[in-house]
N, C-alpha and C positions, 0 to 999 in steps of 0.2 A: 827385277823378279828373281828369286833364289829357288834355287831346285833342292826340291828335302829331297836327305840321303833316304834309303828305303829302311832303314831304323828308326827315323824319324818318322815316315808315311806312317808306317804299322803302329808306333804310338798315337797318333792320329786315330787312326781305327779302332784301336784298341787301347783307350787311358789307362786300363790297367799294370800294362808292358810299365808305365814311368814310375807310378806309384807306391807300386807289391814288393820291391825289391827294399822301399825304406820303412815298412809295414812294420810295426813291432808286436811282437805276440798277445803283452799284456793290454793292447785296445783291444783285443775279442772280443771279451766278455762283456765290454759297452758297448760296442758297437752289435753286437747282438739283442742286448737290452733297449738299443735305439729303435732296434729293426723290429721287434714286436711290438714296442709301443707305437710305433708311428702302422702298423699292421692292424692295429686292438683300435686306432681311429678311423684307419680308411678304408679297410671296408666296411663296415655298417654305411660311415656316412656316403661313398661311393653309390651303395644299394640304394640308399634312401634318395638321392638325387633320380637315381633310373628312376624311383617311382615318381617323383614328382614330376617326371617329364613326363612318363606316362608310357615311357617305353620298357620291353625289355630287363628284367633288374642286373644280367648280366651285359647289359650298354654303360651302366653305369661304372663296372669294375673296370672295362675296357677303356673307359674315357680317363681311367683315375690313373693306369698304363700310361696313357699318353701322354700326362703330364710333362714328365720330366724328360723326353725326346727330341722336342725343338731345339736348335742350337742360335 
């Protein structure tokens, strides 16, 4: 068993501590351009799911949240 140093836990917690420091400026403007389109598809389709369950239409944005959380 090995004991993370507490630089290491906090990256753990927080994957951004490892990643932002090798971050270069000029991905922004794609990665912005990712972040609405994949925004311009999920939610409508998110909405559309609540209604076919029949629940709630904001269950559906929350479920579309939870996605990406599991580890």
């Amino acid at each position: 068993m090995t004991i993370n140093s507490p630089s290491h836990a906090l990256e753990d917690f927080l994957p951004i501590l490892s990643w932002l420091p090798h971050y270069k400026a000029e991905w922004l403007r794609f990665d912005i351009i990712a972040a609405l389109s994949v925004w311009a598809l999920l939610v409508p389709q998110s909405i559309a799911y609540g209604s076919i369950a029949g629940v709630p239409l904001q269950f559906g944005l929350y479920a579309a949240l939870g996605e990406g959380w599991e580890r």
